[in-house]
C-alpha positions in Angstrom: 47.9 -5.9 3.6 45.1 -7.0 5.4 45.1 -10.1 8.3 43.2 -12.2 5.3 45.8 -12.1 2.9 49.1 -10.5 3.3 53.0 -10.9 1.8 56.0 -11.6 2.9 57.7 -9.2 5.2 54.5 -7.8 6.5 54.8 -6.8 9.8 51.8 -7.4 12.6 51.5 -6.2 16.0 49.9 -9.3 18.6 48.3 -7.9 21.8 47.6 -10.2 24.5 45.0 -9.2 27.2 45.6 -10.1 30.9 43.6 -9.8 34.1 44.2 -11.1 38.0 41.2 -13.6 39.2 40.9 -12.0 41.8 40.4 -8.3 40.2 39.1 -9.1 36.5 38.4 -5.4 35.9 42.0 -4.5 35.7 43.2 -5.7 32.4 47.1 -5.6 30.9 48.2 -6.1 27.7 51.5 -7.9 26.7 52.6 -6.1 22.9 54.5 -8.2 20.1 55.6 -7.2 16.8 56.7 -10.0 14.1 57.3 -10.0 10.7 55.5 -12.2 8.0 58.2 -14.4 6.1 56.5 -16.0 3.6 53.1 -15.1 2.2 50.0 -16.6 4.4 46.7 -15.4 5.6 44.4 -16.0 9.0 45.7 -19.3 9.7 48.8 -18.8 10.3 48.2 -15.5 12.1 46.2 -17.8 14.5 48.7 -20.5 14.7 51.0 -17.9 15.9 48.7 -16.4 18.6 48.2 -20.2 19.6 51.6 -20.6 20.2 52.4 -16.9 22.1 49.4 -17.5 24.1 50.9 -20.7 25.2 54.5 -19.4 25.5 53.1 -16.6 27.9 50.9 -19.4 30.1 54.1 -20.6 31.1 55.4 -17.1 31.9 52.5 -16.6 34.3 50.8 -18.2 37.7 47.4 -19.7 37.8 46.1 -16.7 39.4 46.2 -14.4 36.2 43.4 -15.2 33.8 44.0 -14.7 29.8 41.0 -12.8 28.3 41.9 -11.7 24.6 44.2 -12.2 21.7 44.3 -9.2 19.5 46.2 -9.4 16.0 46.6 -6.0 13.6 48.1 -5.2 10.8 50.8 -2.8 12.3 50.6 1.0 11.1 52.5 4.3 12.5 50.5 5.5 15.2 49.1 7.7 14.0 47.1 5.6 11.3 43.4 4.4 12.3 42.7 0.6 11.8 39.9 -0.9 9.6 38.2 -4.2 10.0 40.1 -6.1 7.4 43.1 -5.5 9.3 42.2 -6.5 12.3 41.0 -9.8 14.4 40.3 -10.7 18.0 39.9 -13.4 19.8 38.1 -14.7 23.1 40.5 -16.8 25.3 39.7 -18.7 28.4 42.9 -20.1 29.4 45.2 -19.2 32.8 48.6 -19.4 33.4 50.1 -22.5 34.1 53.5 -21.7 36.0 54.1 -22.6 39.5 56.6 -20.4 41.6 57.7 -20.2 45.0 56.0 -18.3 47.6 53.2 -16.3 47.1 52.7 -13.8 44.4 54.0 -10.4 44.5 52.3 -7.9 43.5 51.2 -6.7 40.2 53.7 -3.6 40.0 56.7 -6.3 40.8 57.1 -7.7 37.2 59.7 -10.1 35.6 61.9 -8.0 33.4 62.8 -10.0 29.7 65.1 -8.4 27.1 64.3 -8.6 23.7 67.8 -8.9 22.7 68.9 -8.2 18.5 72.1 -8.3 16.7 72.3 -4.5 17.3 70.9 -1.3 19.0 69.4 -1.5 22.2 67.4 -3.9 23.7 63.4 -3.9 23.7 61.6 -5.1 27.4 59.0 -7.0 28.3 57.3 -6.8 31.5 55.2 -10.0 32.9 53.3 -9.3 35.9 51.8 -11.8 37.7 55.1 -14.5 37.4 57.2 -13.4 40.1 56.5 -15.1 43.8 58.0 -14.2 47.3 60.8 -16.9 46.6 61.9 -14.9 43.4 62.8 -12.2 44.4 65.6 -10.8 47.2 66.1 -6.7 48.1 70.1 -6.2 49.2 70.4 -2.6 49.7 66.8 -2.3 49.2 66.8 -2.7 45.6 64.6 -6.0 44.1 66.5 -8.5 41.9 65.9 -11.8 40.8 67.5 -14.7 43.1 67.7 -17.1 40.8 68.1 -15.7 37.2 69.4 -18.7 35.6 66.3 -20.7 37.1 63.9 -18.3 34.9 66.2 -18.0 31.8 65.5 -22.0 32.1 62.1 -21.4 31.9 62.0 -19.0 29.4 64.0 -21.4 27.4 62.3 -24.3 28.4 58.7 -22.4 27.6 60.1 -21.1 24.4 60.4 -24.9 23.1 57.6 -26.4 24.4 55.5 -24.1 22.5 57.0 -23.5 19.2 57.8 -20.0 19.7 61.3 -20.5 19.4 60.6 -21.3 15.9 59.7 -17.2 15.7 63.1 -16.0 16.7 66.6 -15.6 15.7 67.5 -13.6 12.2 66.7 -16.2 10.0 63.4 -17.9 11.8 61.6 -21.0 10.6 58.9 -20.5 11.7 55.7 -18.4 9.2 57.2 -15.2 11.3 59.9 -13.4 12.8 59.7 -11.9 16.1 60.9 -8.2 15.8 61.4 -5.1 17.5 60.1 -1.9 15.0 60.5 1.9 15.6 57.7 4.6 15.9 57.7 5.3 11.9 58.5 1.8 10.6 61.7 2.7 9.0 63.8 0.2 11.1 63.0 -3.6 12.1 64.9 -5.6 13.9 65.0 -9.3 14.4 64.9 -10.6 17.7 67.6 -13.1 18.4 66.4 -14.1 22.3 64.4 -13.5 25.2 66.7 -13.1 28.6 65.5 -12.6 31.9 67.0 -9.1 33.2 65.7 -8.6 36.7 62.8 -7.0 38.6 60.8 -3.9 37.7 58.8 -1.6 39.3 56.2 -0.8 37.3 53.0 1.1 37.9 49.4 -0.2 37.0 49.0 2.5 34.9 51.9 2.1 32.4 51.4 2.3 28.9 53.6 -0.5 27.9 50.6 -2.8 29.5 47.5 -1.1 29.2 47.8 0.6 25.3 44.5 1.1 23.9 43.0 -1.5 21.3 40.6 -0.8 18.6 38.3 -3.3 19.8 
């Protein structure tokens, strides 16, 4: 399997690099996994990174800057990568949503479920999405005050984009969205994204800034 030529039910992990306008040399990364379901090669790998790219635009304010889309042939950890099964790309686009209030900061991020038929739930994390007007703190504790308002945009981002094609157990799109353990032995299809709540999450967390091979 190589990002050139691959098979279906090939799995590939997309990466998608991050940085605040105002503080380019901290960079985040945003990690995907789907699953090939039909045979294809770069192409479609590409249209999928178009269309992720544009679903996480919508996810994120004009201030945060997208600098790289990275696509890999996904291996255990533990395996090195090799330049057939890897690609990057330069981007120059910024994110395109409009929220209320002024942004929080970078450690407030929007919490979104990966949600499957069964087992737990996988997370994302979008910094740079929440403003001022998002969020409330009863007790002292930050949640979302209006969840359904986001779970509309997630929705609403999903379609504009195509990535809805990617998800759901039988997708119809060239890939699946999927959620796939440390050895590889289980994948899961994602069957939706759902907005959760607030996190706290340090600058430092591995879930954003995981080291690429490029």
């Amino acid at each position: 399997m190589t990002v050139l030529s691959y098979d279906s039910g090939d799995i590939f992990t997309v990466r998608i690099v991050k940085y605040l306008a105002a503080n380019p040399s901290n960079k985040w990364a945003n990690s995907y996994e789907f699953r090939a379901t039909l045979a294809g090669s770069t192409d479609e790998l590409l249209a999928l990174g178009t269309a992720l790219v544009s679903f996480e635009g919508g996810m994120h304010r004009t201030i945060v800057r997208f600098d790289r889309l990275l696509i890999s042939t996904w291996e255990a950890d533990s395996v090195p990568y090799d330049p057939a099964t890897f690609l990057s790309t330069t981007l120059s686009a910024s994110g395109s949503y409009t929220g209320t209030g002024d942004a929080e900061p970078l450690q407030m991020a929007l919490s979104v479920t990966r949600q499957a038929q069964s087992g737990r739930f996988g997370h994302l994390f979008y910094r740079g999405f929440l403003g001022e007007g998002d969020v409330t703190s009863p007790a002292g504790i930050p949640t979302l005050v209006t969840p359904d308002d986001i779970q509309d945009q997630i929705d609403g981002q999903l379609t504009l984009t195509g990535l809805a094609d990617y998800i759901g157990a039988a997708p119809a799109g060239a890939f699946g969205m999927v959620m796939v353990n440390r050895d590889g032995t289980q994948v899961r299809p994602v069957t939706g994204l759902r907005a959760q709540g607030v996190s706290s999450v340090p600058l430092d967390h591995a879930w954003f800034n995981r080291t690429s091979p490029s």
